[in-house]
Phi, psi and omega in degrees: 000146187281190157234178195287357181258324159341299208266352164301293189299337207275292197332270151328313183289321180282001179266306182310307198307294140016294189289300216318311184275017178246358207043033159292088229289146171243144165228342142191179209215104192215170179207142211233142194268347170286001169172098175289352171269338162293073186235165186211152173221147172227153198233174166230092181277138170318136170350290179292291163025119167302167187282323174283330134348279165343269187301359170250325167307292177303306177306319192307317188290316197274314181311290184294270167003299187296328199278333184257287193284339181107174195292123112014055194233035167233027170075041178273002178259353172319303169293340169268358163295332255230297191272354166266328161299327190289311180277325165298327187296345173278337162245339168250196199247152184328300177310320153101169163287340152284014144272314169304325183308295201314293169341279198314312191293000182254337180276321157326297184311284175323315176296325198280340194249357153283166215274347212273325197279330205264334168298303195280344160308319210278310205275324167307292199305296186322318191305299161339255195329322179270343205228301166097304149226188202219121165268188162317315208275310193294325200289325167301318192273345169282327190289323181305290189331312191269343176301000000 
């Protein structure tokens, strides 16, 4: 079983891949083991930036968590459900956006479960777990590496 900054880092690492294949600049990444739910990651996304982008990007962590660690049951996915309603609420109507969630969060899966991505989900958490945070530059020099 995992523990809880375990299911931090796999959760975050499913937030990076998610930019990386989407080209979303990361400017870091941490997970703080004094309060492991306090983890923050930050990106610099584009204007333009698709909407599905957005919402894969948010869903990829609770996707990755669930894939790695098992179901998801102390609401650690509330806040990127929230902000994936948020970002959808801009173009649709209530009805919806729980079909778009569901879309996106079925896309989310599928990204966390190619074999390409789940290497790097993999190389991530550890990094996490050893480190606690990650800028760009390191998360660049691990992806070089596996190139």
């Amino acid at each position: 079983m995992a523990s809880l900054l375990e299911r931090c880092a796999w959760h975050e690492a499913g937030h990076c891949c998610a930019a990386l294949v989407y080209n979303i600049p990361i400017l870091s990444v941490s997970i703080d083991t004094a309060t492991p739910r306090v983890h923050r990651a930050h990106y610099r996304a584009p204007a333009d930036i698709a909407l599905e982008a957005m919402c894969v990007l948010c869903l990829a962590g609770p996707s990755s968590e669930e894939f790695f660690c098992g179901k998801i049951d102390d609401g650690s996915d509330r806040t990127d459900i929230a902000i994936a309603r948020e970002y959808l609420s801009r173009q649709y109507d209530a009805l919806q956006i729980g079909f778009q969630l569901k879309c996106f969060r079925d896309a989310a899966d599928a990204l966390v479960r190619t074999p390409s991505v789940q290497d790097r989900i993999r190389w991530i958490a550890d990094a996490l777990l050893r480190h606690g945070t990650l800028t760009d530059d390191e998360i660049g020099v691990m992806i070089a590496a596996d190139a």
